[in-house]
N, C-alpha and C positions, 0 to 999 in steps of 0.2 A: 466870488469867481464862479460856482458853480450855478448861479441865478444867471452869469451874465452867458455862462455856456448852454443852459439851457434854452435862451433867448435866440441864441446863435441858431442853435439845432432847429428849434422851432420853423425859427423866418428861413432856414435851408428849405427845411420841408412843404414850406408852402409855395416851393418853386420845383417842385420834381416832380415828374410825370405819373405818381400816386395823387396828385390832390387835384382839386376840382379847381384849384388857383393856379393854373399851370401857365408860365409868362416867357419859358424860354421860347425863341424863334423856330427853333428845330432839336433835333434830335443831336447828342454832342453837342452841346453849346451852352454857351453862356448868356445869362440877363444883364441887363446893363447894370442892375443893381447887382449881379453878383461880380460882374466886372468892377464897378466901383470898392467891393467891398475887400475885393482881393483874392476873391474865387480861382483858381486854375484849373484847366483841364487836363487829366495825366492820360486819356484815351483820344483821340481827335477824329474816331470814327471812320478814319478812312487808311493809315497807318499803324507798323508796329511804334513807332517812334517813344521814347520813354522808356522801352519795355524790353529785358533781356532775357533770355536762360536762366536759370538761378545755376546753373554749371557752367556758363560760358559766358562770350560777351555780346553774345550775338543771340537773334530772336531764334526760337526754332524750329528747324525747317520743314516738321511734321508735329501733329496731334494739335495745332493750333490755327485758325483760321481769324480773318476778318472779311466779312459779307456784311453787307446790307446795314451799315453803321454798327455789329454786332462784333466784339472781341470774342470768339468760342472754342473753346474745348470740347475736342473733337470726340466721339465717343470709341472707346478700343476696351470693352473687358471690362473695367471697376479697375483693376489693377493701379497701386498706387503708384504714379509719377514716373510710369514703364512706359510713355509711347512720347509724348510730346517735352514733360517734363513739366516743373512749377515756371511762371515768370516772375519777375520783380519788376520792380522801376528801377531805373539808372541813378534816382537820385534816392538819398537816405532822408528822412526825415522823422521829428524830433514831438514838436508840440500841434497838432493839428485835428481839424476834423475832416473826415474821410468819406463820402457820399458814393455809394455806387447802387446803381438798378441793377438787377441781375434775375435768372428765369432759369430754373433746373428741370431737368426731365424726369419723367419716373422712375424710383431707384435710385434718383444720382446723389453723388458726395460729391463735394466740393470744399471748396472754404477762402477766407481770404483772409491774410495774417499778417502783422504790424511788428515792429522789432526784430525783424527775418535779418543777421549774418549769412551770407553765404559760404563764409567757411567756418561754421557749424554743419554737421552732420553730411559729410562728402561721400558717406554712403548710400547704399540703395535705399530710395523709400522719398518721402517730401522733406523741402527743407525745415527746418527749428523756428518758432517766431508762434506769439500767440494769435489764439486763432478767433476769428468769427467764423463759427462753424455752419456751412450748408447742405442741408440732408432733408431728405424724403424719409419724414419718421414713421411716415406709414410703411413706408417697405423696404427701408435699407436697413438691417440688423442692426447696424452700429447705435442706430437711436436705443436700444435696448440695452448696450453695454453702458460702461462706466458706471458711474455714480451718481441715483437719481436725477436722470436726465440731463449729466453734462457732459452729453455728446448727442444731443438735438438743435436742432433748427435756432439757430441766434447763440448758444452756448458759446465762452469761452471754453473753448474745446477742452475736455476731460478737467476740466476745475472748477467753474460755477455753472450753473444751468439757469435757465433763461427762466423770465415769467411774464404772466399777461403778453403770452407772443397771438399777435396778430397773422395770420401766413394767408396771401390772396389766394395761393394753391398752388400746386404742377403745373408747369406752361406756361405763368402768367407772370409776369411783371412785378416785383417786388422790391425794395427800398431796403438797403445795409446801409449805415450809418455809424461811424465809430468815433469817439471825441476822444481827445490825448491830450490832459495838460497834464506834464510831471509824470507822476504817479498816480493819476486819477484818471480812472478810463471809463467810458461807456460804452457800449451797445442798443443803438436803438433799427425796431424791426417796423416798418410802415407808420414811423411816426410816434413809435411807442418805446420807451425805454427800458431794456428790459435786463438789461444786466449791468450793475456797478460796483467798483472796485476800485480799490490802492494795490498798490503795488511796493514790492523794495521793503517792506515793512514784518515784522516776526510773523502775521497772520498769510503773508501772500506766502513765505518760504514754509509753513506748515503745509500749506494747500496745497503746493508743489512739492514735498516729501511725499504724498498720500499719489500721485500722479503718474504719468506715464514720463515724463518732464525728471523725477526724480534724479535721471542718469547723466544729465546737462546741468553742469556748473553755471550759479548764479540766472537759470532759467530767467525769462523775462524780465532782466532788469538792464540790459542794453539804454542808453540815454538815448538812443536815436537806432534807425536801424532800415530797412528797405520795405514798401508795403510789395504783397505778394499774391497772386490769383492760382488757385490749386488744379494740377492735373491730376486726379482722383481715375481716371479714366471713363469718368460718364459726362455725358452731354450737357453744360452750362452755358449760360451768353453772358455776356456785360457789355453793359453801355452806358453813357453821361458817368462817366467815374474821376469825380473832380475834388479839389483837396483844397482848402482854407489853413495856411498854415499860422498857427498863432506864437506870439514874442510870448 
């Protein structure tokens, strides 16, 4: 299974606007081979459609823009999840991989997280759900917190830290990739795989005793759950953020 996911991840990557084999038609969109393969697109570049509140049910109606094919988080302070708030998708999902381009500005936090309930943590602050974390480790402090580097750039936020990360840089265009079958998860960063993991199992609930996560009953073991884009309050885009969901 894990040969046939890497295979997967692979032939994704040689269809997204990092690689020099770029075959979709446009920006948003789908190849016919990823139409064929059972690709969907959860952004459609000119709508919020798909995409709600994590506090309500509706999109919402400040800190969040679409322009120019871009989904963006508007910049207000760093403050977390105080001006627009997180989104989710409408729909939950279970065993898939997850593809999004995404470009952070200087400073900025961001993230985007898989197994998100939205009625987990109805207080202030972001919703619960693990994270593929995005940050500027050259100047946003938090790359300095936690524990050796996991709360950097591709990290499973505050529990494992990334390696061999590849980053094109501030500004520029770069590839999130997360694969979910069961309990086995990856992270990969422009093509690179750089963080892997079970989950559910005596070593995830260790990792998560030593965590931020410690205060949340049965942390990341939700069977399904809502993928999520972070209001961090700094300037990020997404775009082409499309999902393969697997039996």
């Amino acid at each position: 299974m894990k040969i046939f996911l890497r295979l997967m991840v692979i032939g994704l990557l040689m269809h997204t606007g990092n690689s020099a084999a770029q075959q979709n038609p446009a920006e948003n969109s789908l190849s016919a081979k990823e139409l064929k393969d059972g690709w969907k697109l959860i952004f459609d570049g000119s709508t919020t459609n798909g995409w709600i509140s994590i506090r309500g049910d509706k999109f919402p109606e400040k800190g969040w823009e679409v322009k120019d094919g871009l989904l963006s988080v508007i910049e207000s302070g760093g403050a977390e999840s105080a001006n627009g708030g997180d989104i989710i998708t409408t729909k939950k999902y279970k065993n898939f991989i997850l593809s999004v381009d995404f470009k952070i500005s200087e400073g900025a936090n961001s993230g985007i997280k898989y197994f998100v309930d939205p009625n987990i943590n109805k207080g202030p602050g972001s919703a619960i759900g693990c994270e593929f974390q995005l940050l500027d480790d050259q100047v946003h402090p938090d790359a300095k917190l936690g524990v050796n580097g996991n709360r950097t750039l591709g990290a499973l936020y505050d529990l494992i830290a990334p390696v061999d990360v590849h980053f094109n840089g501030i500004d520029t265009w770069n590839n999130a990739t997360i694969v979910v079958k069961t309990n086995h998860i990856e992270h990969w960063l422009n093509g690179t795989k750089i963080v892997e993991y079970e989950r559910c199992n005596q070593m995830w609930r260790a990792l998560v005793a030593y965590s931020k996560y410690k205060v949340w009953d049965k942390f990341g073991e939700l069977p399904e759950g809502h993928i999520l884009l972070q209001d961090h309050g700094n300037s990020a885009s997404f775009k082409n953020i499309k999902i393969l969901e697997l039996e």
